[in-house]
C-alpha positions as CSV (number, residue, x, y, z in Angstrom):
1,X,-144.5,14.3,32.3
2,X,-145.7,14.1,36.2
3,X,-147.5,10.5,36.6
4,X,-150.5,11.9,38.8
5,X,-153.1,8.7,38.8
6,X,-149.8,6.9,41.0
7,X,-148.3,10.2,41.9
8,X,-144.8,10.0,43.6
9,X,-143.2,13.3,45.4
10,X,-140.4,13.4,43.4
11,X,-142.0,13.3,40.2
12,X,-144.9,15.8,41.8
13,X,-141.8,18.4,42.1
14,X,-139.3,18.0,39.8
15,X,-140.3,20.4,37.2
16,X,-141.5,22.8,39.4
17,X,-138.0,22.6,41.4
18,X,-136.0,23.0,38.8
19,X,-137.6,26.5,37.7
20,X,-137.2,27.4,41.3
21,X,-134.2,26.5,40.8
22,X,-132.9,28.3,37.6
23,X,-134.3,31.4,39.3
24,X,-132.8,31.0,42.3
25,X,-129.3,30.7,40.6
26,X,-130.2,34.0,37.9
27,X,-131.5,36.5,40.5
28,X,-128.1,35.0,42.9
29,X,-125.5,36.3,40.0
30,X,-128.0,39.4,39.3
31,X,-127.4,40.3,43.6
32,X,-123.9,39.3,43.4
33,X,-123.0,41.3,40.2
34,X,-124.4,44.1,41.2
35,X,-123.3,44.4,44.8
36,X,-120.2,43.5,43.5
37,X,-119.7,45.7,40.6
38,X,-122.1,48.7,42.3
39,X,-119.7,51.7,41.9
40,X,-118.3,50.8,37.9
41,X,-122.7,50.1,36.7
42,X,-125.4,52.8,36.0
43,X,-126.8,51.6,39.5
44,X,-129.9,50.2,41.0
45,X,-131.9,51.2,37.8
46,X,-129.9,48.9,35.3
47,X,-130.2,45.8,38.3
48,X,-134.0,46.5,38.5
49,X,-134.1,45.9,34.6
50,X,-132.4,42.8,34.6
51,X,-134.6,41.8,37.9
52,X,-137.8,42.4,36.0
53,X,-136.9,40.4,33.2
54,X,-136.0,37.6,35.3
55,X,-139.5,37.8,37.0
56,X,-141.5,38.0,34.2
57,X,-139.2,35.0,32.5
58,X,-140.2,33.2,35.9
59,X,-143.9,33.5,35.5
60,X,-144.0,33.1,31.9
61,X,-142.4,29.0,32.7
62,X,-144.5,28.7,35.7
63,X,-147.4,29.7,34.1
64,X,-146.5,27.0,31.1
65,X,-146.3,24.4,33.5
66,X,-149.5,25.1,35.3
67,X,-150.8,24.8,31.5
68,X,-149.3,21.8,31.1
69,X,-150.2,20.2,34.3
70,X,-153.8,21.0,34.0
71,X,-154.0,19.5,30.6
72,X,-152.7,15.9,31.9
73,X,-155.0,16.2,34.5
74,X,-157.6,16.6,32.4
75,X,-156.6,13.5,29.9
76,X,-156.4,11.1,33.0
77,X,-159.3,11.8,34.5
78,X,-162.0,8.9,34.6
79,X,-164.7,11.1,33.5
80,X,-163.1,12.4,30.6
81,X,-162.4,8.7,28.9
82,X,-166.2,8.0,29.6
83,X,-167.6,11.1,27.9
84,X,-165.0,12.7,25.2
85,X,-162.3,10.5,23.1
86,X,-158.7,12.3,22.8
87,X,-158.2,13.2,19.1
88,X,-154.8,15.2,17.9
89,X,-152.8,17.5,20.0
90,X,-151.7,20.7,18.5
91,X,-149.9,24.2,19.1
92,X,-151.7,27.2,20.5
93,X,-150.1,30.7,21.7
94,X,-151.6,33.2,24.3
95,X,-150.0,36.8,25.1
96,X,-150.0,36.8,29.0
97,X,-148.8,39.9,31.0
98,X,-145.4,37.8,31.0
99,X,-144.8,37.8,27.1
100,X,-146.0,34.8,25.0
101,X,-147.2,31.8,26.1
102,X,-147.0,28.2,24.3
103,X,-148.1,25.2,24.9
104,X,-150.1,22.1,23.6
105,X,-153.6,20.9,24.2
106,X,-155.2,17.7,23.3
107,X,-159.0,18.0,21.1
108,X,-161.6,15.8,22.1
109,X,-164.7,14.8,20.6
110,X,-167.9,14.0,22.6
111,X,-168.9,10.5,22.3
112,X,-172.3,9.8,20.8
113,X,-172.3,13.2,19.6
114,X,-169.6,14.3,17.3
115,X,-169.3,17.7,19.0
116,X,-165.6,18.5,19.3
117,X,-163.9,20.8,21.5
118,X,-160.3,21.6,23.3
119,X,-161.1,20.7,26.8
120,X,-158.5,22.4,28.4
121,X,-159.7,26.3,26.9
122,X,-162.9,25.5,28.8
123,X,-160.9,25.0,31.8
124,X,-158.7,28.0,32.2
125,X,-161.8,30.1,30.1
126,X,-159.8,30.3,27.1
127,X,-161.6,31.8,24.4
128,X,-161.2,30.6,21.3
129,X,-159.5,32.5,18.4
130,X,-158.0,34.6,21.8
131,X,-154.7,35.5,20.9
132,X,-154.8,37.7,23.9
133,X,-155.4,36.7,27.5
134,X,-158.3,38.6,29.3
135,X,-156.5,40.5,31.6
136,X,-153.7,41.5,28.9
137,X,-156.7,42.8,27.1
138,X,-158.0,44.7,29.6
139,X,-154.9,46.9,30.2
140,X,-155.0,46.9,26.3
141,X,-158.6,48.6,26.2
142,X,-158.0,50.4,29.5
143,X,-154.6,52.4,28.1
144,X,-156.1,52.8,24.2
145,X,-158.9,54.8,26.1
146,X,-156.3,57.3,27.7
147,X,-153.9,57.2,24.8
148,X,-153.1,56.2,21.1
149,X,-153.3,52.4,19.8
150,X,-149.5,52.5,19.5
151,X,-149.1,53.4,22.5
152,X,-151.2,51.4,24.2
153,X,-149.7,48.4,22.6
154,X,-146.2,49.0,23.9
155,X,-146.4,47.4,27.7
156,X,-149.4,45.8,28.6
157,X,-147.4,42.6,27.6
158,X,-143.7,41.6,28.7
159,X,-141.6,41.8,25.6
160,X,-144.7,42.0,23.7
161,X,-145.9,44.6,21.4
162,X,-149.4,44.4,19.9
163,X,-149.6,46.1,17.2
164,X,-152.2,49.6,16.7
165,X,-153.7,47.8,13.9
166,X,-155.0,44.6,16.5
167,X,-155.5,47.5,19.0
168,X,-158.3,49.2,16.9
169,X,-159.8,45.8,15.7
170,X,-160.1,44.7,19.3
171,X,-161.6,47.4,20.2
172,X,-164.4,47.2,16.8
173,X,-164.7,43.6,17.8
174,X,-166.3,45.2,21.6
175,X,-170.6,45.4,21.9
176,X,-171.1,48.0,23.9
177,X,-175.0,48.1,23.1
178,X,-175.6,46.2,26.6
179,X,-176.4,47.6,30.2
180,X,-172.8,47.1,32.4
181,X,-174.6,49.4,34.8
182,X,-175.8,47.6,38.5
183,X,-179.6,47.4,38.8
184,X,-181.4,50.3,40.7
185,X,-182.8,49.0,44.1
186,X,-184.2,52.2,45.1
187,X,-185.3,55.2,43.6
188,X,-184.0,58.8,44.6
189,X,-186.5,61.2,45.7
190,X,-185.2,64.6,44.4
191,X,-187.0,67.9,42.7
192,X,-184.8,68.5,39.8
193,X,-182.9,66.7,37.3
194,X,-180.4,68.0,35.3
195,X,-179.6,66.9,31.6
196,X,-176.7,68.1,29.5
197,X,-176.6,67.5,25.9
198,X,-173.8,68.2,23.4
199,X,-171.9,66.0,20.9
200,X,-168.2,66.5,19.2
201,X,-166.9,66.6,16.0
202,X,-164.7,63.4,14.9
203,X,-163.1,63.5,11.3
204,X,-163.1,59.6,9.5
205,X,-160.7,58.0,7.5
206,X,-162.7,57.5,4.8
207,X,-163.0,61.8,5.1
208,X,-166.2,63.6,7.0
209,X,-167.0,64.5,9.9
210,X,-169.1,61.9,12.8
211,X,-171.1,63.6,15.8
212,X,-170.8,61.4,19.0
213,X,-173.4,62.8,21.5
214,X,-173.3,63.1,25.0
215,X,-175.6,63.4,27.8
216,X,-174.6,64.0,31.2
217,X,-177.8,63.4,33.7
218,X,-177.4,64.2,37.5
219,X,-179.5,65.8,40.4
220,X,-177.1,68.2,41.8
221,X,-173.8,69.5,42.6
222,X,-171.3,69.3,45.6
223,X,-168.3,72.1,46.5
224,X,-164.9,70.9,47.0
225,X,-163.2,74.2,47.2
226,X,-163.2,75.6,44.4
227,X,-164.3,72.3,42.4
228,X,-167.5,71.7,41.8
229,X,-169.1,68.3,41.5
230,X,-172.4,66.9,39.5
231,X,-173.7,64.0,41.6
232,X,-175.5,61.0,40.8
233,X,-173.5,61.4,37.5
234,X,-174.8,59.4,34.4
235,X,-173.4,59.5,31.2
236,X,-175.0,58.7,27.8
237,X,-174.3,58.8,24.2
238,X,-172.5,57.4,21.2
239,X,-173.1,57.5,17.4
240,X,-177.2,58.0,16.8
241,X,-176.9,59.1,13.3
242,X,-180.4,59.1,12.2
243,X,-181.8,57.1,16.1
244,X,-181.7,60.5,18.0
245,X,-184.6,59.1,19.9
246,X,-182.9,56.1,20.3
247,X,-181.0,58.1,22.8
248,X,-183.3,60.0,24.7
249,X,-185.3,56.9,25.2
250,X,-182.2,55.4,27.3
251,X,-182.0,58.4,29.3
252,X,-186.0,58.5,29.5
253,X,-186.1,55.1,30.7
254,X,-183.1,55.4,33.1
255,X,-184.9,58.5,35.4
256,X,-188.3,56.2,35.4
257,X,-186.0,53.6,36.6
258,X,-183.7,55.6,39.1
259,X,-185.6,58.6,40.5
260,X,-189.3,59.0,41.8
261,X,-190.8,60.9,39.2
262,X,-194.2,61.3,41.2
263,X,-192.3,63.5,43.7
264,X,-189.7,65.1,40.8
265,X,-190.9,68.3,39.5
266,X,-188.4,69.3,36.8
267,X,-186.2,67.8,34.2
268,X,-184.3,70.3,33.1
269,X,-182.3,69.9,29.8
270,X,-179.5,72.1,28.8
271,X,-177.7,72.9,25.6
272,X,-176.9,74.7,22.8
273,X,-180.4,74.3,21.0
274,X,-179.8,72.2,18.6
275,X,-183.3,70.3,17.0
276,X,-181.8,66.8,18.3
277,X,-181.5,68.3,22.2
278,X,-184.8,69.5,21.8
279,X,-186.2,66.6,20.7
280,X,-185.6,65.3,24.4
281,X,-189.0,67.4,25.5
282,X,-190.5,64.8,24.0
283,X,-189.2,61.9,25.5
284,X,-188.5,63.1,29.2
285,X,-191.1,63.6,31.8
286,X,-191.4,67.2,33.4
287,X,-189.3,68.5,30.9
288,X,-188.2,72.2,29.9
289,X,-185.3,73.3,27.8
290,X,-182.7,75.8,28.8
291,X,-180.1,77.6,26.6
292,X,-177.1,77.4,28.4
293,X,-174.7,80.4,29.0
294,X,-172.0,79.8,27.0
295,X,-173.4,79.8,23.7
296,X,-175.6,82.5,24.5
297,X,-172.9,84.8,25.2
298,X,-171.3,83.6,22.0
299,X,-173.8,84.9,19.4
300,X,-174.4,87.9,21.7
301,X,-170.4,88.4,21.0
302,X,-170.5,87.8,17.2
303,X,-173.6,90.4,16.9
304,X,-171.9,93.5,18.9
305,X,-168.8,92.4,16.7
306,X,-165.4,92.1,17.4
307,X,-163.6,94.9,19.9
308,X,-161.2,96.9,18.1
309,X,-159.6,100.0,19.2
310,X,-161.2,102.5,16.8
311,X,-164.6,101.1,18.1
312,X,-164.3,99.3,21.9
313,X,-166.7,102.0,23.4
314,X,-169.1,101.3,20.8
315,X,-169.1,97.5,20.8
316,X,-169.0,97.5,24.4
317,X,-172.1,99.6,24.9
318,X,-174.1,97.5,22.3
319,X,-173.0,93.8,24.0
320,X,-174.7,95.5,27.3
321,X,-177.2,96.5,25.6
322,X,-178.5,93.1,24.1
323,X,-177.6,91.1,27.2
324,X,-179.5,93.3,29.5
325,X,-182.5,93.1,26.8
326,X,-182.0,89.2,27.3
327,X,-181.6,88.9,30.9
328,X,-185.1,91.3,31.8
329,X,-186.5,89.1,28.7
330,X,-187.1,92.2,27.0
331,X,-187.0,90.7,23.3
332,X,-188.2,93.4,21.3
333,X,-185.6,95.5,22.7
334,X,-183.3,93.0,21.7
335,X,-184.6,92.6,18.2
336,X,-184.6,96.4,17.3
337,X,-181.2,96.9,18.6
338,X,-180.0,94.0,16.8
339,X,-181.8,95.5,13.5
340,X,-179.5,98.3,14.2
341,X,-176.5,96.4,14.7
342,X,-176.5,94.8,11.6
343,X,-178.1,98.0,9.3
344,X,-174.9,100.0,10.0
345,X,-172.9,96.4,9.3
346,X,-171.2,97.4,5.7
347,X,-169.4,93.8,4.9
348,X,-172.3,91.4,3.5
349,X,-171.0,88.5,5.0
350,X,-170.7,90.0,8.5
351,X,-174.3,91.1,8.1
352,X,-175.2,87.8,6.8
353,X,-173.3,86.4,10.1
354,X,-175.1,88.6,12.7
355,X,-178.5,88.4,10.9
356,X,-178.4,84.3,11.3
357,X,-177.3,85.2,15.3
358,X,-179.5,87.1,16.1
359,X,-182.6,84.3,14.7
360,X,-180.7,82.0,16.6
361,X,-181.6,84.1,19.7
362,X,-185.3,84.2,18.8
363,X,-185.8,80.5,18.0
364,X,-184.6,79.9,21.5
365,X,-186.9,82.3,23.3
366,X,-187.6,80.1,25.6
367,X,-184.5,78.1,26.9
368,X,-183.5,81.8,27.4
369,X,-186.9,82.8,29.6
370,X,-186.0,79.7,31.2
371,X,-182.2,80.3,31.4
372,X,-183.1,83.8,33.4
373,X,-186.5,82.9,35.1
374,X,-185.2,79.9,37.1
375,X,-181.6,80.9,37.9
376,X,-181.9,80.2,41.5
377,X,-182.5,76.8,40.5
378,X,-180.0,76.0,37.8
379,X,-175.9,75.5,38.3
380,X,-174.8,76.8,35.1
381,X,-174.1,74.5,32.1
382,X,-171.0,72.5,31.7
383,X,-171.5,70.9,28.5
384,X,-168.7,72.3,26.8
385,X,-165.9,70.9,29.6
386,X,-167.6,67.6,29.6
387,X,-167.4,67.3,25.9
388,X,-163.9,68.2,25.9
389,X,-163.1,66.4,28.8
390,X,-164.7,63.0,28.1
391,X,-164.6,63.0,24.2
392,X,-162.6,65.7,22.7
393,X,-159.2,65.0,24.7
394,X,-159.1,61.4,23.3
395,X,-160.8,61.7,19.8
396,X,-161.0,65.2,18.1
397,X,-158.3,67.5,19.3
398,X,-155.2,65.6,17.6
399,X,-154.9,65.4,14.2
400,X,-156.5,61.4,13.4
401,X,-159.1,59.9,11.6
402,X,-161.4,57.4,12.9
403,X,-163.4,54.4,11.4
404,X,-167.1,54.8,12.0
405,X,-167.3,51.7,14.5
406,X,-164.6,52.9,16.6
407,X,-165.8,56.4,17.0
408,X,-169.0,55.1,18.6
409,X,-166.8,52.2,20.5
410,X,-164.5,55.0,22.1
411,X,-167.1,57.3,22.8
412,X,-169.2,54.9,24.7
413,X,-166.3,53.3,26.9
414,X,-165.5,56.7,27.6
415,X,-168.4,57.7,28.6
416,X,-168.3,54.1,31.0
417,X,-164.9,55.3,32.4
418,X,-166.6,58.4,33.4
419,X,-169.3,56.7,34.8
420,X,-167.1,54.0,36.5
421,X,-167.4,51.2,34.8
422,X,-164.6,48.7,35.2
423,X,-163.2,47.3,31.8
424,X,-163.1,44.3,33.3
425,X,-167.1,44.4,33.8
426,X,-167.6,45.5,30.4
427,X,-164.9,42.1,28.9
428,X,-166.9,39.9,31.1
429,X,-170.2,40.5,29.1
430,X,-168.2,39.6,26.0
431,X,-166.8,36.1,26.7
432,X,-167.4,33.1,24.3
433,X,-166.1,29.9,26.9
434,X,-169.9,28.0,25.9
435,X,-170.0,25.7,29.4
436,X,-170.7,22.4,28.1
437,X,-172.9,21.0,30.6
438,X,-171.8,16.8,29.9
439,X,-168.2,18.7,31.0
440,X,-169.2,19.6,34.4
441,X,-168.0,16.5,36.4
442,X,-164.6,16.6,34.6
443,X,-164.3,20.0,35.5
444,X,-165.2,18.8,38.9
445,X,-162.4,16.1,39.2
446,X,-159.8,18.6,37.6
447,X,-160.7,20.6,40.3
448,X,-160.4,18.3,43.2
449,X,-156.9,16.7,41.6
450,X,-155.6,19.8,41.6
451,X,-156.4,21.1,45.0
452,X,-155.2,17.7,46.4
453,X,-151.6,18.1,45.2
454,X,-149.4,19.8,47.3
455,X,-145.7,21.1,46.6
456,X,-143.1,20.9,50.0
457,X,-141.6,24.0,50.2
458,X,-138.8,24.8,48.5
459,X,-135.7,26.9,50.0
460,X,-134.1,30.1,47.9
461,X,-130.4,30.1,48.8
462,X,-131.0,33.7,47.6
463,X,-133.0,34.5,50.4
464,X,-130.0,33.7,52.3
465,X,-127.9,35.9,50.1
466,X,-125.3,38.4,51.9
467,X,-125.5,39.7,55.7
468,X,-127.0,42.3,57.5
469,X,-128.3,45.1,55.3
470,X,-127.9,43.0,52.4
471,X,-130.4,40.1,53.3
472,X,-132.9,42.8,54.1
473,X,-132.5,44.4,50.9
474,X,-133.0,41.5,48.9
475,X,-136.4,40.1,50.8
476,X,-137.9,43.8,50.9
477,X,-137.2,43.8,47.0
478,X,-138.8,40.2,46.6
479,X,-142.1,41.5,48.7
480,X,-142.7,44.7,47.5
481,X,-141.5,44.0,43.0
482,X,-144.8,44.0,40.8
483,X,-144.3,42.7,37.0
């Protein structure tokens, strides 16, 4: 072990040399086998392979020796034998981004106070229990979001794979019932706000079906050719089974907090019409509801019927018929040709179909006045293609079941994604390092030992390697290779 109270040079860089050394002398036989052997190998993909193991081999020891050196620090310091008495050492493991990582730290107990802890997790901010290290976990959570657990337990770790089971409990193990979101320092002055509500349909593996909502709040949109963009984006939503207001009061309180709602005029909230959208008049200032498009045109569709040859003409005239009756708000139009629709419908359960339509029309008079009487002022409703966008492509469209916990956990960091929300941000608010105040000092001289200790440089003969276009090969491959 490095003697650090009486510190020599030589015993300062003898470890550290030697891995220098080690991978000096692998990535020299990696250059000179394959620059040797270039035309008879499967090429520069096969070397770059081998390289990246080497690498990730190199940080993995350099890493444990940091470890290591940190935790003698730590037992030699002054302030340490004052406050905390060394007890047993034992064995802990952390997956890095290098593969596993193993070493042995030292407990201590507090003197005077019989509080026991492993001083050297409170130094490096290891949690404890942690198999995984935080930023291993973050490209964990950040691919499982994007794809499956298995999946996104294959190479977030070198030589590592987590399994989809520690995947999903990870991910259960997340509150996301917190604000990650940056605090508003001045509010946005705008007329209208628009609020899209819809929610997706997630079988269990216990069998059912959960609803995840969403809510997409913004205050208008921005061309990009033929892309169209909501800005001031805010998303919302998770399991509410049963706290449907809940919800609406965290988008209620986020446009008090965000916009000026003295000089705002509308809030308008789009959807399908569903009694927990509509509960939202109730929570949002300057509110009015308005039945969006697509839904609309859908139970317009299913009362004409379905175009078939023998009748296209027919169906045709009658879907023109009760959308023009809509759009001029002419309802009893609407109704009496819908009476006539479904009196010359001869299959009960067609009639039984069209009838529930066409009450599904009239209970949503007016979203649909509202729909047609401020069209200059509305952009269309995209609640469909955000559902399917920011939910349905991850949780509902491939055939999987969900446990309850992780269909609200997935839907919210979703919904964070969309909203920009670093996983990194959202980890931070879970930590568990307590900061033991009688520790600060030692942390303090840990600090200052280590900044004080200084390695001489150490020459790679590999650096050296070859002539010419050889040399420049290797050091461009050293600067630019990421593990």
């Amino acid at each position: 072990m490095l003697k650090l109270n009486q510190p020599k040079k030589q015993e300062k860089r003898y470890l550290m040399n030697n891995i220098l050394q080690q991978f000096n002398e692998d990535v020299t036989n990696l250059v000179d086998i394959y620059l040797k052997k270039l035309l008879f190998t499967d090429g520069i993909a096969e070397f770059t392979n081998d390289l990246e193991g080497k690498f990730a081999e190199f940080g993995s020891k350099v890493t444990q020796y940091l470890v290591d050196m940190v935790e003698k620090i730590i037992f030699e310091t002054k302030e340490r034998k004052k406050q905390f008495e060394s007890l047993e050492r034992d064995d802990r493991t952390v997956i890095s981004i290098f593969g596993e990582i193993n070493f042995k730290r030292r407990y201590y107990n507090e003197k005077d106070v019989d509080d026991k802890v492993y001083l050297l997790d409170q130094t490096l901010e290891i949690e404890p229990n942690k198999r995984l290290l935080s930023n291993v976990l973050e490209r964990l959570i950040d691919r499982a979001i994007d794809t499956s657990y298995e999946d996104a337990g294959s190479n977030v770790a070198y030589g590592v794979k987590i399994s989809k089971q520690e995947v999903k409990n990870e991910i259960e193990k997340l509150d996301l019932n917190k604000d990650f979101y940056p605090e508003v320092k001045e509010k946005k002055k705008v007329k209208n706000i628009y609020v899209l509500a819809d929610e997706d349909h997630v079988h269990l593996q216990e069998g059912g079906i959960e609803e995840p909502r969403i809510i997409v709040v913004y205050d208008g949109i921005k061309k990009n050719g033929k892309r169209v963009e909501l800005e001031n984006k805010r998303h919302f939503g998770g399991i509410y089974t049963n706290k449907i207001d809940d919800l609406w009061e965290e988008v209620a309180d986020y446009i008090e907090k965000a916009y000026d709602t003295d000089y705002l005029e509308n809030v308008y909230i789009l959807g399908d019409g569903a009694t927990w959208i509509k509960t939202g008049l109730g929570w949002l200032i300057k509110s009015k509801f308005v039945l969006d498009k697509y839904h609309l045109k859908k139970a317009v569709n299913g009362i004409a019927g379905i175009e078939i040859k023998a009748k296209n003409e027919e169906i045709i005239e009658n879907k023109k018929k009760l959308r023009n009756a809509l759009r001029n708000l002419d309802f009893d139009s609407f109704i009496e040709k819908s009476k006539e629709i479904i009196k010359n419908e001869t299959e009960p359960s067609k009639k039984k179909r069209k009838t529930q339509l066409m009450k599904y029309i009239l209970n949503n008079i007016e979203g649909i006045r509202n729909l047609y009487s401020k069209e200059n002022e509305l952009h269309g409703c995209s609640t469909e293609g955000h559902v399917s966008h920011v939910l349905s492509a991850r949780m509902s469209t491939r055939p999987m079941g969900w446990s309850k916990t992780n269909v609200n956990n997935m839907s919210k960091l979703r919904l964070l994604k969309a909203d920009n929300i670093s996983i990194k941000k959202i980890l931070e608010e879970q930590k568990k390092v307590v900061d033991i105040k009688e520790y600060k000092e030692i942390k303090e001289q840990v600090k200052q030992k280590m900044k004080n200790i200084n390695f001489a440089p150490v020459t790679l003969p590999v650096m050296e390697f070859g002539k010419g276009y050889q040399q420049k090969f290797f050091k461009n491959l050293l600067n630019k290779i990421v593990i």
